[in-house]
C-alpha positions in Angstrom: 66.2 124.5 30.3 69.2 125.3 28.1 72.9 123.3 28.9 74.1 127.2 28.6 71.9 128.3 31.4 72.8 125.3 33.2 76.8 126.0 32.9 76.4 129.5 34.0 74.3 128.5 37.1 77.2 126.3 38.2 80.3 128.6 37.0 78.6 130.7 39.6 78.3 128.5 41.7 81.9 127.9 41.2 82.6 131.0 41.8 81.5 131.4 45.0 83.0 128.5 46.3 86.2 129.5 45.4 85.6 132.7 46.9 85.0 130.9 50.1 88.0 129.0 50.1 89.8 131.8 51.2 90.7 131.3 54.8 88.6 133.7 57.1 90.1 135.2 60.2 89.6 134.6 63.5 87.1 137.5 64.3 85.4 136.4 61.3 84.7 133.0 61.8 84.1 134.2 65.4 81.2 136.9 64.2 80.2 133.6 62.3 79.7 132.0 65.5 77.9 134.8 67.0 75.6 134.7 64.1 74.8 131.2 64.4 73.7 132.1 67.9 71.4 135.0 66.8 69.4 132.6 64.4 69.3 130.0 67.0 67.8 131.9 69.9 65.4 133.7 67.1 63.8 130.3 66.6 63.8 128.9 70.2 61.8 132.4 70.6 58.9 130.9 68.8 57.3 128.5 70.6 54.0 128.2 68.8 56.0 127.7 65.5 59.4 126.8 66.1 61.3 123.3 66.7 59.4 121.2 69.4 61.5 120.8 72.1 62.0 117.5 73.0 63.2 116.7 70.2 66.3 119.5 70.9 66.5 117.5 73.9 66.6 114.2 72.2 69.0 115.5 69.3 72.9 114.4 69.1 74.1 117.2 67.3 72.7 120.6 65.9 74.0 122.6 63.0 73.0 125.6 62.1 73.6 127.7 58.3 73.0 131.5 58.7 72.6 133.5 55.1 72.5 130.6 53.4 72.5 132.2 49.9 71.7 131.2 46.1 73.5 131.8 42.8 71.8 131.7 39.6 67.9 132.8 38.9 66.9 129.6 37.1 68.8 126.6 38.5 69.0 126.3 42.3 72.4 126.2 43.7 73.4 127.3 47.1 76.1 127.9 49.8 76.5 128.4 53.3 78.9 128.5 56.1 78.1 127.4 59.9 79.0 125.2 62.5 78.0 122.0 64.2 77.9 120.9 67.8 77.8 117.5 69.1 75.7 116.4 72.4 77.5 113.8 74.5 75.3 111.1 74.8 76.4 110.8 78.8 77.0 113.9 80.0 74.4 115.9 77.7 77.1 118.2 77.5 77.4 120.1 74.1 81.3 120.2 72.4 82.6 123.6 71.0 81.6 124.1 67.2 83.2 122.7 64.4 82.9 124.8 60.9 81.1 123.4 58.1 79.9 124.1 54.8 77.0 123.2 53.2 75.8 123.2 49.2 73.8 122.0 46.6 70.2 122.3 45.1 68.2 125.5 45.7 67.6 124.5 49.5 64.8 125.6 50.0 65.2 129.3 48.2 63.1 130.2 45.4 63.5 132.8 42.7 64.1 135.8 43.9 64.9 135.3 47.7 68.0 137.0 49.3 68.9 134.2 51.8 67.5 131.5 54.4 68.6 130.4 57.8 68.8 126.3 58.1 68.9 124.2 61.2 69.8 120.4 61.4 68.6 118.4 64.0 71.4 115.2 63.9 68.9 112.9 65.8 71.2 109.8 66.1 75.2 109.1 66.8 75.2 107.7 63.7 74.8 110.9 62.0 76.8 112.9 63.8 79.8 110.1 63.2 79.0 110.2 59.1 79.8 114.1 59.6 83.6 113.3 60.2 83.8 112.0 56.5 85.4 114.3 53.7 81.5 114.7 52.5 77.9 113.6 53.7 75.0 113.7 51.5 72.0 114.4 53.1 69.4 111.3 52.1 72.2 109.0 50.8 74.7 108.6 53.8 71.8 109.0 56.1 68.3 109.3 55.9 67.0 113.4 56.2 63.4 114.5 56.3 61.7 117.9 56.9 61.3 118.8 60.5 57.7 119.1 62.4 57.2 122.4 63.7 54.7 123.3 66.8 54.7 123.2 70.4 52.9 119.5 69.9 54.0 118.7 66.6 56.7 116.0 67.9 53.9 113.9 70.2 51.9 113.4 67.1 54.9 111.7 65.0 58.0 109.4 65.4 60.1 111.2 62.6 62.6 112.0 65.0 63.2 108.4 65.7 62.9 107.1 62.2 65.0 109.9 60.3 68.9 110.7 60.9 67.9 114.3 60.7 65.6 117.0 60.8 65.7 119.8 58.7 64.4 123.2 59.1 64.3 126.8 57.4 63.8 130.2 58.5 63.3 132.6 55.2 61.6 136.1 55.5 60.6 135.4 58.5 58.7 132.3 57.8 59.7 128.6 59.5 59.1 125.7 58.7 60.3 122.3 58.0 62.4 121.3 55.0 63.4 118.8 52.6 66.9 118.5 51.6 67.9 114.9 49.8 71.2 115.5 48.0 72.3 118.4 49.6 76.1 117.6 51.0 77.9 119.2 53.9 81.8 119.1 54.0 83.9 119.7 57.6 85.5 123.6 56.6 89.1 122.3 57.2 90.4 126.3 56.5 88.2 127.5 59.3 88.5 125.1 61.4 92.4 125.3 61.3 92.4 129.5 61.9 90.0 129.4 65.0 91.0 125.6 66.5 94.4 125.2 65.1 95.7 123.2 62.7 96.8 120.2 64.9 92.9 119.8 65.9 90.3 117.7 64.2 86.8 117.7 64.1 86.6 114.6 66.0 89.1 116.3 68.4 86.2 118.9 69.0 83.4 116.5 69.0 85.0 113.9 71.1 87.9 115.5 73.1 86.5 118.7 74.2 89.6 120.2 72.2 89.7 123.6 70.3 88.9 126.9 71.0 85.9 128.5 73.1 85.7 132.1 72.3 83.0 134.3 74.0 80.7 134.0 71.5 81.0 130.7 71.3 80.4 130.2 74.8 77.1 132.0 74.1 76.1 129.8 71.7 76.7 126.7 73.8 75.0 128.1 76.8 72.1 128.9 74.4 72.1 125.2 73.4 72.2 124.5 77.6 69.4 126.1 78.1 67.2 124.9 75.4 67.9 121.0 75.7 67.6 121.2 79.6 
């Protein structure tokens, strides 16, 4: 592959992420929210195929991409907004979401798909603690390894115990587990300033219970109750 076609692929790239550094407003990051919801309870509706539950239940954090999408035709790049919750280890409570962005590689797009959902499963507090850095790289500040699907998948493996987190993806309407080594995920410090206020951090919203809980966003935690119950 040519250096040109490998400059182009990342001026796109750049591109887009400038185009997302434009703060979003309120409703938007809100409809954001509401759309990490909707790919959430889309996957806890497949039981047969979807993320075993126990290891919901045994999970630290979630994090959840919607639309992931990818620039370039020959050399995988990709961007996406979400959010993250944290569990409390105690109370099993989940915290209001945080925003994050996520990039890098084609994760798990191939030529000529529009967009894929991805869902973390931050298995230890170890992982969701490396999230409060200015970036994480998935495989290098802590271990990441594709996600067994199935209503008995997780009885026939440790993974969940052995890996910081599971990955999965949900692209034309296919899920499965997925591998994402080098892929980074940054804390959305625009977003998170518009819908929490700019005197909140993310550890403020893991830790304190601070920020703001919209309806949506009530939504999504109560979907979260439900499924880790």
């Amino acid at each position: 592959m040519s250096k040109l076609m490998i400059s182009i692929a990342f001026f796109l790239m750049a591109c887009l992420l400038a185009a997302n550094v434009s703060a979003a407003t309120f409703e938007e990051l809100d409809n954001r929210i509401s759309a990490c919801n909707l790919v959430l309870k889309n996957v806890l509706g497949m039981p047969d195929s979807g993320i075993p539950k126990d290891l919901l239940q045994r999970c630290r954090g979630l994090a959840i991409f919607p639309g992931v999408i990818r620039v370039g035709l020959f050399v995988g790049a990709s961007y996406g907004n979400g959010v993250v919750l944290r569990r409390d280890e105690k109370t099993a409570e989940w915290s209001r979401p945080a925003f994050f962005g996520i990039k890098g590689g084609s994760l798990g797009l191939q030529v000529g798909a529009q967009s894929t959902d991805l869902i973390l499963l931050l298995m230890s507090e170890q992982s969701v603690e490396r999230l409060l850095e200015e970036r994480f790289i998935l495989g290098a500040d802590v271990s990441v390894a594709a996600g067994p699907v199935g209503r008995e998948a997780s009885a026939e493996t440790n993974v969940g115990f052995e890996s910081g987190i599971l990955s999965y993806s949900r692209s034309r309407g296919l899920f499965a587990g997925l591998a994402l080594n080098g892929a980074s995920l940054e804390p959305d410090a625009a977003a998170n300033g518009v819908y929490h206020g700019t005197d909140i951090s993310v550890q403020d919203v893991f830790y304190e219970g601070k920020g703001a809980l919209s309806d949506n966003a009530r939504l999504l935690v109560k979907t979260l109750e439900d499924a880790t119950r």
